[in-house]
C-alpha positions in Angstrom: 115.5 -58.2 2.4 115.7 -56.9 -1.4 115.5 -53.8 -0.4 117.1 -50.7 -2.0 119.0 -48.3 -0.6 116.2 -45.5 -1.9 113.7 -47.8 -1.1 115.6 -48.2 2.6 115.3 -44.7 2.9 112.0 -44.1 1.9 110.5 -46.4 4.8 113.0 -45.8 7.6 112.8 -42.1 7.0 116.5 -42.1 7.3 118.4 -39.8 3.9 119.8 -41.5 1.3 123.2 -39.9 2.0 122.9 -41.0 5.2 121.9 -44.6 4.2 125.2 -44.4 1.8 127.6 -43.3 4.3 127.0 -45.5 6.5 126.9 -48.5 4.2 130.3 -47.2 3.2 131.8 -47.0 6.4 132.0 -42.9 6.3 129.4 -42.3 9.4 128.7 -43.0 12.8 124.9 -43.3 13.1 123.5 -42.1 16.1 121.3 -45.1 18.3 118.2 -43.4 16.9 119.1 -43.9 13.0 120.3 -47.5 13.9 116.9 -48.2 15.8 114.7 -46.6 12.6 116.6 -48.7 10.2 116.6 -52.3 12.4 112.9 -51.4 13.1 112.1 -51.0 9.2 114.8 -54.0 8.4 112.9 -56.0 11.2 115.8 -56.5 13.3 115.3 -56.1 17.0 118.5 -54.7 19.0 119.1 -55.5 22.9 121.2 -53.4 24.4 122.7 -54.8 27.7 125.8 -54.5 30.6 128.8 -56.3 30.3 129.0 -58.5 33.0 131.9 -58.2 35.6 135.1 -60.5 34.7 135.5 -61.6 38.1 138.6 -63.6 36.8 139.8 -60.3 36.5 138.8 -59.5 40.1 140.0 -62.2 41.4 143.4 -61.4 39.9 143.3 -57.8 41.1 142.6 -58.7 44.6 138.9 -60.1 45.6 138.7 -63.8 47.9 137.2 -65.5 45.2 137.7 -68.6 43.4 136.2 -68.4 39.7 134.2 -71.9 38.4 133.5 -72.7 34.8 136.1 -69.8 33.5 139.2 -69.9 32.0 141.7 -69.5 34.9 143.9 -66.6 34.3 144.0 -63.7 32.0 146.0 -61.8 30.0 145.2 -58.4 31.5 147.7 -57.9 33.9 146.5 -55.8 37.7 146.2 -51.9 37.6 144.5 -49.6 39.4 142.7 -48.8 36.2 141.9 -52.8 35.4 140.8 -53.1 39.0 138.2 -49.9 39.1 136.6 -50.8 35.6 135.9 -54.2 36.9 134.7 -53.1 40.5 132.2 -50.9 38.5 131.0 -53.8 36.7 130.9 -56.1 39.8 128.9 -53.2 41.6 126.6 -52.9 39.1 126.1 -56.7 38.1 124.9 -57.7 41.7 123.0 -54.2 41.9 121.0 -55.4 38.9 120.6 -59.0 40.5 119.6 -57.7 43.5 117.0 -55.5 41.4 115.3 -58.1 40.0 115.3 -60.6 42.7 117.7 -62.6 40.1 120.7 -63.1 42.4 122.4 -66.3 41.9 124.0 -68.9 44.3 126.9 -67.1 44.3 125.7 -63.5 44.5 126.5 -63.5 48.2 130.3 -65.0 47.9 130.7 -62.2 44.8 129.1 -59.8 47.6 131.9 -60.3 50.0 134.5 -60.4 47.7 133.6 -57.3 46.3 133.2 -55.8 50.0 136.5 -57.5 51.2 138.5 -55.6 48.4 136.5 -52.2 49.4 137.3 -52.9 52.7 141.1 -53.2 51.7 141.2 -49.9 49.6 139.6 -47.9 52.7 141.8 -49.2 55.2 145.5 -50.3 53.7 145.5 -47.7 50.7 143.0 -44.6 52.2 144.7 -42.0 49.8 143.2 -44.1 46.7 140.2 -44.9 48.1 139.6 -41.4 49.0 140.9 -40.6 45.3 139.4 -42.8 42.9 136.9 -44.7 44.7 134.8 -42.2 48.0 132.9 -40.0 45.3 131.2 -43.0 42.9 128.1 -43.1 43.9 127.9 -46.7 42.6 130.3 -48.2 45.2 128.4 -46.4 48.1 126.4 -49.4 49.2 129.3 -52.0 48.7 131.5 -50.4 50.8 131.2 -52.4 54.5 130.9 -49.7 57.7 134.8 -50.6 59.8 132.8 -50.9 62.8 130.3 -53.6 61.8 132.6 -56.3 59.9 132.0 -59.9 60.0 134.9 -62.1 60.7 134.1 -64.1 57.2 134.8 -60.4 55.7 138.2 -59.9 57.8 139.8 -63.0 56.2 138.7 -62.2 53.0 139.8 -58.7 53.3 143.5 -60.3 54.4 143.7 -61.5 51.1 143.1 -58.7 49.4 145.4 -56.5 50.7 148.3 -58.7 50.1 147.5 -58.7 46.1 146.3 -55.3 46.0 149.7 -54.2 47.5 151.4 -55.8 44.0 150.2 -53.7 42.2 148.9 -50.6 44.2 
């Protein structure tokens, strides 16, 4: 844009020092100093969730076959690969269901998710009770034992025999 780094400075508000360290790779700007100097640069940031690699998922245990992706990963099942990506899977079809934006397959990603909750609560109730009871974001994904769908049951077999690989 021609600008300065005084010049920079003088119409973000944002110190010359600060301008300088940052252009030199010495600070961490805070979202705040970013946003004044995008907004004076006229440069519009979008911040936005990672949506959930249900390759991944699928991987780590949930019924699901994954379309138009790469089959296979490099990230090999843990408990630690499986909770990030539950999170994300929670809180993609949260957001859908939000906006009234589900998909086709929001229901089959749904189940999946449910069947692998399902599986945690029932075959492994020490880790379920450990790392997965108290997030508040898995509360409404997590099917009731006494009201489960037979579609959910097979899916759920499936689960536990690739969750016990790795769990």
């Amino acid at each position: 844009m021609g600008l300065t780094q005084v010049s920079l400075a003088h119409l973000s508000g944002i110190s010359l020092p600060t301008i300088q360290n940052i252009e030199s790779n010495k600070a961490n700007p805070s979202l705040s100093v970013l946003k004044s100097l995008f907004e004076t640069l006229a440069i519009n940031i979008e911040l936005k969730s990672s949506p959930a690699n249900w390759v991944i998922l699928a991987e780590c245990g949930a019924a699901i076959t994954v379309l138009n992706q790469e089959k296979g990963s490099h990230i090999k099942p843990s408990p630690q690969v499986l909770l990030h990506n539950l999170k994300l899977a929670c809180r993609e079809l949260k957001n859908a269901k939000n906006t009234n934006s589900a998909d086709s397959d929001h229901e089959r990603k749904m189940q999946a998710v449910q069947s692998l909750f399902l599986a945690l609560k029932l075959h492994f109730p020490s880790f379920y009770k450990k790392k997965c009871a108290k997030v508040p974001l898995f509360f409404e994904w997590v099917p009731k034992t006494g009201d489960v769908p037979g579609k959910l049951l097979r899916l759920y077999r499936h689960s536990v025999s690739v969750l016990a690989t790795f769990l």
